[in-house]
C-alpha positions in Angstrom: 37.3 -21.9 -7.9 35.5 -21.0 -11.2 32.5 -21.8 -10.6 32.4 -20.0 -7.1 33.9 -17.2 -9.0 30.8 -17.8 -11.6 28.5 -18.0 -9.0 29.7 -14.5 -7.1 29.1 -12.4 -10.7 25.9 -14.5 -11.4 24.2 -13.1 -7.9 26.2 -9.9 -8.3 23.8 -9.6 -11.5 21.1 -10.8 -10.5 21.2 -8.5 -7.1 21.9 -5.4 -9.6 19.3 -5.9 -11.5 16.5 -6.2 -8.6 17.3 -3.3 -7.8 17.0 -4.2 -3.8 18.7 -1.2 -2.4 15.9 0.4 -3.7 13.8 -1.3 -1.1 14.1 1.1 1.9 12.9 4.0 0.2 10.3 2.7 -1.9 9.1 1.6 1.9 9.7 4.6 3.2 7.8 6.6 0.5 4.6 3.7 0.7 4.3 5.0 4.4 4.2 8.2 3.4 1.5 7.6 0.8 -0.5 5.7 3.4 -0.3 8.1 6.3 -1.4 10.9 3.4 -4.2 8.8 2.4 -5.3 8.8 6.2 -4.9 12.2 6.7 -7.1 13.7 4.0 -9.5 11.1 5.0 -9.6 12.8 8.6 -9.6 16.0 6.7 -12.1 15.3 4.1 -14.6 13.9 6.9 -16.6 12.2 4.0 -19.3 10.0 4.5 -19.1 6.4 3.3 -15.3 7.5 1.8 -13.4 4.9 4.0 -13.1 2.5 1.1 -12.0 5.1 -1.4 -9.4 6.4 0.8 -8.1 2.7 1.7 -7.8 1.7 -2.2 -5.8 5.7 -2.8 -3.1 4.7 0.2 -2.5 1.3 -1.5 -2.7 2.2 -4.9 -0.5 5.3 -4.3 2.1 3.3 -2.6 2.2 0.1 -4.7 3.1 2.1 -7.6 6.7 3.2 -5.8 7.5 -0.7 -6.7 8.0 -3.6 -4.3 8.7 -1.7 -1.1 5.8 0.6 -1.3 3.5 -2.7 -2.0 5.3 -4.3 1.1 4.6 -1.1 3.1 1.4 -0.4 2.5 0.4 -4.2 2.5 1.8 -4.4 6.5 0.5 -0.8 7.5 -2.8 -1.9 5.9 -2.9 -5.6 8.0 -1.9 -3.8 11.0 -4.4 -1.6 11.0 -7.1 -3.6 10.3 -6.3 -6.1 13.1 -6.4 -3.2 15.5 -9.5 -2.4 14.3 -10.9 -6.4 14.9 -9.4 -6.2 17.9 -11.2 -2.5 18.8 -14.3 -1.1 17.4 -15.4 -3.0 14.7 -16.2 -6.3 13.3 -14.9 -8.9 11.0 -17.5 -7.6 8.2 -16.2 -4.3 8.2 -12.5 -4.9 8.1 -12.9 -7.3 5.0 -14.8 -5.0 2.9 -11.6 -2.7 3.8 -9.3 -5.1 3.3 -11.1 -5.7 -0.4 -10.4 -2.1 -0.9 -6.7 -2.4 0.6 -6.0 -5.4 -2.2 -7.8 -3.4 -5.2 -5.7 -0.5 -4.9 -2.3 -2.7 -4.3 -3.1 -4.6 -7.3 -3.3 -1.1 -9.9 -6.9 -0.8 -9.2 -8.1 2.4 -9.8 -9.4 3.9 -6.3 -12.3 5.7 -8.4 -14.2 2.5 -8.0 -15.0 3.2 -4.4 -15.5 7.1 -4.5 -18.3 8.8 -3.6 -20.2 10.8 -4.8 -19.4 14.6 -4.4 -16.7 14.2 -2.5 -14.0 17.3 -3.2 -11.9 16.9 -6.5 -9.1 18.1 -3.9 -9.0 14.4 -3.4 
């Protein structure tokens, strides 16, 4: 009965201090970074910015913690298997997906920027 007992506080603990019921809203705020990323990308209408705006999205997001890094890593998979699957090649979706990984690993998204392109973003 102890050790159960031991074992019950030792997860309690551990649970506590992971923090998980952060989760959900570190997901839910990831999203959000992503869909703004895509939406000043449409607004920006930059040429060669795709990359920057991919890296911004994931680094925004990965910085909420683990749930914004889970969010933006499934938003960013999904999208680029649409995009296989629709217009564009392989080539092009792994030089986005390069961009997708730089920015969810603390990257800085200034690596991929281009030139002129609006200090708005």
């Amino acid at each position: 009965m102890k050790l159960i007992l031991a074992v019950l506080v030792l997860v309690l603990v551990v649970e506590t201090q992971a923090q998980w019921y952060r989760y959900p809203g570190q997901a839910i705020g990831g999203a959000k970074d992503m869909w703004r990323a895509y939406r000043d990308m449409r607004q920006a209408n930059w040429k060669h910015s795709d990359k920057y705006f991919h890296a911004r999205g994931n680094y925004d997001a990965a910085r909420r913690g683990p749930g914004g890094r889970w969010a933006a890593e499934v938003i960013s998979d999904a999208r680029e298997a649409m995009q296989i699957l629709t217009r564009r090649g392989h080539s092009d979706s792994e030089a986005d997906q390069e961009a997708n990984r730089w920015g969810r690993n603390g990257g800085d998204p200034n690596r991929y920027r281009p030139e002129k392109l609006p200090k708005k973003y």
